[in-house]
N, C-alpha and C positions, 0 to 999 in steps of 0.2 A: 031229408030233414033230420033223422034220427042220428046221420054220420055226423050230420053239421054240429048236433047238440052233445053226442058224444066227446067229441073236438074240444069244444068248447069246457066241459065238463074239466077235462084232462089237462087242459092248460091251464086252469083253474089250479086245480091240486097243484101240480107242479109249481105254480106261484105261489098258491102257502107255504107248499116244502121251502122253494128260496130263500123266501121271508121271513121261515123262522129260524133256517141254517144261519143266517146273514144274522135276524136279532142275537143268535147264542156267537155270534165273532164278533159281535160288538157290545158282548155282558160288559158291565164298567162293574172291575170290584168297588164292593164299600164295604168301609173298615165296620167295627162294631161300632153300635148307638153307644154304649155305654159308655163314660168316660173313662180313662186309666189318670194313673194319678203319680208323680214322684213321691219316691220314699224316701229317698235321703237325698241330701239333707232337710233340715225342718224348714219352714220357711222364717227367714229372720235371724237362724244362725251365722254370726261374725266370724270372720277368719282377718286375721292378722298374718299379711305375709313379708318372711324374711327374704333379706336379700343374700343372707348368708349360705341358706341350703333351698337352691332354684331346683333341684330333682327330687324334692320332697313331696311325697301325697299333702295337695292344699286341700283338695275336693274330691270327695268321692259322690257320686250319682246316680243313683238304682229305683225305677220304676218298673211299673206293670205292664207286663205283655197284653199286645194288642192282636188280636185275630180280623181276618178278612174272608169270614167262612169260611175259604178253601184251603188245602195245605198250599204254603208260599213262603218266602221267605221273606223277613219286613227288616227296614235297615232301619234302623234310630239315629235322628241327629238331635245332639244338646246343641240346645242354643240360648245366646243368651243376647241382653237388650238393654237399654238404657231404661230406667227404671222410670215407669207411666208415660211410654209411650207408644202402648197398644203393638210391641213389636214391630212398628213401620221399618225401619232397617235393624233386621235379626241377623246377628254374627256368625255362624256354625265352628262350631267348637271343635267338636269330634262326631263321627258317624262310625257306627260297627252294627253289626244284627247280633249282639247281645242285650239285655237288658241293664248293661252296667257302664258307667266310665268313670275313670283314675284320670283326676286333672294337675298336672305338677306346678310346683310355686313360681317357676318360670313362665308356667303357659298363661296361667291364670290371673301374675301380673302383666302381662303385657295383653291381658283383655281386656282387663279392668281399666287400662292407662286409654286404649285404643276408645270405650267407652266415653272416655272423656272425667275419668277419675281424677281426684288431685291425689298424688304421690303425700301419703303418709297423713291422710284423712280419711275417714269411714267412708264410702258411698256406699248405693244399691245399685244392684243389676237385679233383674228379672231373668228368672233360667224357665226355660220349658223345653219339651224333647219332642220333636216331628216325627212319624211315622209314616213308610213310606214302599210301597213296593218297588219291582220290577216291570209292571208293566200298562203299558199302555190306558191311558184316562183310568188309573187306579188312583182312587180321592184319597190325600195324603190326612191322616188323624195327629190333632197334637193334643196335648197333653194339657190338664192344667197349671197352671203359673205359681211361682214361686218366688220369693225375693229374700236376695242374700245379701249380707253386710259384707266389704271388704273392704280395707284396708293396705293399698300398694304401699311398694315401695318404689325409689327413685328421686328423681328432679324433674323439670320441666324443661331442663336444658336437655338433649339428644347427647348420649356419650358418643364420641370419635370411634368408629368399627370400623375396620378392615374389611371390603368383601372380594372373595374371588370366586373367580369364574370355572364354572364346570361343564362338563358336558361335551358330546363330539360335534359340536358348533365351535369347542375352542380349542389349544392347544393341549390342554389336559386330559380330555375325553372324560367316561366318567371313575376318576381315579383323583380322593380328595386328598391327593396328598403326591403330585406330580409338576410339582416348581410352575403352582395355579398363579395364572395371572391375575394382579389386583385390578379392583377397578381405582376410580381416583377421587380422593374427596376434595369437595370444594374447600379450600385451603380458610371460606371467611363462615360459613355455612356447616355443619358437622353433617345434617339432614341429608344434603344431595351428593348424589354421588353420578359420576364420569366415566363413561371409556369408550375411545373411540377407537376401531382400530377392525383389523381383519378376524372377520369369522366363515370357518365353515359352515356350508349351508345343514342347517340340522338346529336340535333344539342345546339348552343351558340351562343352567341356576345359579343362584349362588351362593355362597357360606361365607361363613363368618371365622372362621377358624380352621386351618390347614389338618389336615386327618381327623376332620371331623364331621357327618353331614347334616350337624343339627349346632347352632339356628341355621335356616336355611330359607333363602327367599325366591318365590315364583308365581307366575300372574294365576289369578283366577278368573272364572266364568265370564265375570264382568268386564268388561277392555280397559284397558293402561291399567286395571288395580292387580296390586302386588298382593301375595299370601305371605304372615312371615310364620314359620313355621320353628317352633322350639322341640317339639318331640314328635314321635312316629305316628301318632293320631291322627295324622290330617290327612285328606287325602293329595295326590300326586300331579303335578301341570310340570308345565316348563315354557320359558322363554323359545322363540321362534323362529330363525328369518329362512325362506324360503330360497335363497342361491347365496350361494360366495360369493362373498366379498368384503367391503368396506362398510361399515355400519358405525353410526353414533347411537349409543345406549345412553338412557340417564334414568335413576333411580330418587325417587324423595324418598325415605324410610322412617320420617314421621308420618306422611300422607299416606306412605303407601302405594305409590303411583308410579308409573314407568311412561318412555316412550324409546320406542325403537326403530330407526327409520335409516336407511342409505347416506351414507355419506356423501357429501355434495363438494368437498374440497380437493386439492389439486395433493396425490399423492407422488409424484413424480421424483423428487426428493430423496433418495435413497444413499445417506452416507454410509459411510465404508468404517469411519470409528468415531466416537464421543468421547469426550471426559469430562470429567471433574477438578476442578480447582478451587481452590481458596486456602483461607485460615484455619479452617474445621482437620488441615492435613497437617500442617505444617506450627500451628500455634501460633503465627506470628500474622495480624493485621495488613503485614506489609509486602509478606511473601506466598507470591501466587506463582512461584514456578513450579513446583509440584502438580504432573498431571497422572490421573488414576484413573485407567481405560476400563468403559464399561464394556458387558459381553450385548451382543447384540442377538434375540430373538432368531432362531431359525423357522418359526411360525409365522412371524408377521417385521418385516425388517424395521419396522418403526418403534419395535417395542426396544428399551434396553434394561440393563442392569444388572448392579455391582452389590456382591454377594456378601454379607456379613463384614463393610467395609465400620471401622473403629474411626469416630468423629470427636473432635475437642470440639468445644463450644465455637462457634464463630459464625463467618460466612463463605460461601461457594456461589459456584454457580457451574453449567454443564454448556461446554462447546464443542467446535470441529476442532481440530489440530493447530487451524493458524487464527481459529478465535474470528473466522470471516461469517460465524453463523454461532449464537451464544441465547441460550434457554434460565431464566430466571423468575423471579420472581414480580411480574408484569416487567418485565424488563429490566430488574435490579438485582442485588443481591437475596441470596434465599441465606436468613440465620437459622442455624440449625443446634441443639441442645448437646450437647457431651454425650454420646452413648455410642453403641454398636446398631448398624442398624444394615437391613437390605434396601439399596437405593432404586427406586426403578425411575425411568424416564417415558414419556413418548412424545416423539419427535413432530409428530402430524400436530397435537392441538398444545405443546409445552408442557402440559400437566405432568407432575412427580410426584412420588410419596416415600416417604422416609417410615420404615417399619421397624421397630425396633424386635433384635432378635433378645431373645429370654437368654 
C-alpha cells in the first residue's frame, strides 16, 4: 500500500513539473499598460504637398517606445485611416524597429489619394503606429491616434505609366535595366493594364521606369491586391506563378488589384517576321509600301519590337510579309503622333504600345 501511495505521490509531482514547464512555453508576452503616445507631428498639423519635389520630407513621425517586459525586439508599423473610421481598413505605411519614420511627398500623396482624398483639397487621415513582436500570441500595442490635414496633388484621371516586368519569372531577371518587357495598356482605360505572354516559372514585379526600382508594384498579404510602392520603406512580396509557361496577367492601378492565371489560348502560331507599314513612314496617306521589320523576342517568340523607330504623324498598322495576317487597332488603322518612339507588339492577344524614347 505504501509503494502504491508513493507512486502515486511521484506521478503527481511530475505532473506539476509538466504543467508548469508547458504554462512557462506558453507565457503570452503583454506589451506595457501604459499607453505610448506619437510626438510628432501635432495632431491637426497641415501639409500641403507639391508635385514638383515627390523625394522631399512630407512627414516625419516619432513616438515612444514601448516595452514588453523582456528584452525583444518590437517592430513599429505607422499607419494610417480614413479619418473616423475607427481604423476598420488601416493602411501600413512603413514598418522599422526604430521609433521614427521619414515619409516623402511621393509616398504620402499617393496615400492620401488611395484614402479617397480629392486631389488639391484638404482632407484628414488619422495616423497611429502598431507595436508588435516576433513572437508567437505576443498582443500587438498601438498607439494613440492622431489626425493630420493634407492636401494632394494630382487629378482624378490615372496618368498613362509604363510598367515593366522584372524578375527571374521573366526575360530580365532581376536587372531593371535589361530591354524589361512592358506590359500593355488598355489603349480606352489608362487604369488596366495587360500582358500575356511566356514566364518562367519563379516570381516578378514591376516598375515604372527603366533603371529604376522605385515606384514599383507587388501583391500583398491579401490576394489579387497590388502594393504600389514609391520608396524603400515598405516591405518586399512579388508576383508568382508556380511552372512555365503561358500566363495572362492584368493589373487595375487605380484599384490596385491583379489576377494571374494560365493562358487558355491557342499558341501554335509562331511567325518567322512582322512589320510595320503605313504613313507614320513614308508621309504620305496613300503609300504603304514601306515595310519596317520588327526583331522578334528570343524569350517568348510572341513578343516583338522595333527599337527607337522615328514616326510622322499618321497611320500603320503591323503584318506578315504578304499581309495574310494583319494586327490593328480592333481591326483598323492604329494613328499614331509624330515622335520617336520603341514599338512593341504581341502577336498572341494584338495588343501594342508606342513608348516614346526621351
Amino acid at each position: 500500500m505504501k509503494n502504491i501511495y508513493k507512486i502515486f505521490i511521484a506521478v503527481a509531482i511530475l505532473a506539476g513539473l509538466w504543467s508548469c514547464e508547458n504554462e512557462e512555453n506558453l507565457m503570452i508576452l503583454e506589451p506595457q499598460e501604459a499607453a505610448f503616445s506619437i510626438i510628432t507631428p501635432e495632431s491637426g498639423s497641415s501639409t500641403i504637398l507639391n508635385e514638383a519635389t515627390p523625394a522631399n520630407t512630407a512627414l516625419t513621425v516619432t513616438w515612444e517606445k514601448v516595452t514588453y517586459g523582456t528584452p525583444t525586439v518590437v517592430t513599429y508599423t505607422v499607419q494610417f485611416a480614413a479619418n473616423d473610421t475607427e481604423f476598420a481598413a488601416p493602411i501600413d505605411v512603413t514598418s522599422s524597429t526604430s521609433t521614427n519614420s521619414v515619409i516623402d511627398v511621393a509616398e504620402l500623396n499617393a496615400r492620401a489619394l488611395e484614402l479617397g482624398l480629392t486631389p488639391n483639397v484638404e482632407g484628414s487621415i488619422d495616423v497611429r503606429i502598431k507595436a508588435t513582436v516576433g513572437v508567437a500570441n505576443a498582443e500587438p500595442k498601438f498607439s494613440d491616434v492622431i489626425t493630420i490635414l493634407v492636401t494632394p496633388y494630382g487629378s482624378t484621371e490615372v496618368p498613362l505609366v509604363t510598367l515593366y516586368l522584372v524578375g527571374p519569372g521573366t526575360s530580365a531577371g532581376w536587372d531593371v535595366n535589361n530591354n524589361n518587357m512592358p506590359i500593355f495598356a488598355d489603349p480606352n482605360d489608362n487604369t488596366k493594364h495587360y500582358y500575356t505572354g511566356y514566364f518562367n516559372k519563379g516570381e516578378f514585379k514591376l516598375i515604372e521606369k527603366i533603371g529604376q526600382w522605385e515606384p514599383i508594384y507587388y501583391p500583398t498579404a491579401e490576394p489579387n491586391k497590388v502594393f504600389y510602392k514609391t520608396s524603400q520603406a515598405q516591405p518586399d512580396g512579388n508576383f508568382w506563378n508556380d511552372n512555365a509557361g503561358y500566363y495572362t496577367f492584368e493589373i487595375n492601378i487605380k484599384d490596385l488589384t491583379y489576377t494571374l492565371a494560365a493562358y487558355t489560348g491557342s499558341t501554335a502560331t509562331t511567325y518567322s517576321e512582322i512589320f510595320y507599314s503605313g504613313s507614320t513612314i513614308s508621309g504620305d496617306d496613300n503609300d504603304w509600301s514601306q515595310h519596317i521589320a520588327l526583331t522578334k523576342s528570343t524569350f517568348d517568340p510572341h513578343i516583338w519590337k522595333a527599337s527607337s523607330q522615328t514616326l510622322k504623324a499618321g497611320n500603320m498598322k503591323f503584318h506578315v510579309s504578304d499581309w495574310s495576317k494583319e494586327w490593328g487597332n480592333n481591326g483598323g488603322n492604329i494613328y499614331v503622333e509624330a515622335g520617336t518612339y520603341d514599338i512593341w507588339l504581341n502577336d498572341l492577344d494584338g495588343r501594342y504600345t508606342f513608348i516614346k524614347v526621351q
